[in-house]
C-alpha positions in Angstrom: -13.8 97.2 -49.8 -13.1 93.5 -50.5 -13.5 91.5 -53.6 -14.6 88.4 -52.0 -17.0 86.3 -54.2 -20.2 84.9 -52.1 -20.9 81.8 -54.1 -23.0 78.7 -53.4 -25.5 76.1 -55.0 -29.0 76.3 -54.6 -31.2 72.8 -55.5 -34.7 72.7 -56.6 -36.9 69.6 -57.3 -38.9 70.0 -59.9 -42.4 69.3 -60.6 -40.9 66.5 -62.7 -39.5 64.5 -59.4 -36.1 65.3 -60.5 -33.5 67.5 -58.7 -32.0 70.4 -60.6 -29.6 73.0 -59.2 -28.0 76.4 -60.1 -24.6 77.9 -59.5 -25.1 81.7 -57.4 -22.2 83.9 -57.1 -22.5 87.7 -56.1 -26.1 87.1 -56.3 -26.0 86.1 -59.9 -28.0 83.0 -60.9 -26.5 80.6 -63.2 -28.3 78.6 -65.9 -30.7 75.3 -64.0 -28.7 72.0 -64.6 -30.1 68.8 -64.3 -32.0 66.6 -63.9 -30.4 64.2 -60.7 -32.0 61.7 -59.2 -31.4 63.2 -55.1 -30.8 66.5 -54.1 -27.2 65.0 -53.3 -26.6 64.3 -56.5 -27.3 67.6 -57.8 -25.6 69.2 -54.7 -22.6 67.7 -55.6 -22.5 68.6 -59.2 -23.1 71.6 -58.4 -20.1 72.1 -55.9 -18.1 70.4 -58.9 -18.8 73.2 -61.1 -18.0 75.8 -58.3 -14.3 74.0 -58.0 -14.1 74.2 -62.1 -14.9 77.8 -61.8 -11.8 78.4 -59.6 -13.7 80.6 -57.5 -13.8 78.9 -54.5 -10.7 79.9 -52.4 -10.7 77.8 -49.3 -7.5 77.9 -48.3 
């Protein structure tokens, strides 16, 4: 059995034009952030908040 975490960002764009994006780990959604202007944008804050969270172990 192994206790490693399967986490990632999804992005949406929203009906608004906007780009939003949620944090998913163990198949748990986190709360929609946003708005950003690209899909990068939101991309990258989302990985931000992964590396906040500790919980991605890359090395």
């Amino acid at each position: 059995m192994t206790s490693e975490q399967r986490c990632y960002v999804h992005t949406d764009k929203k009906s608004d034009g906007k780009w939003y994006y949620v944090v998913v780990i163990d198949g748990e959604t986190g709360a929609l952030m946003g708005p950003h202007d690209t899909e990068d944008q939101a991309l990258a804050a989302g990985q931000k908040d992964l590396e906040n969270l500790s919980i991605n172990d890359d090395e």
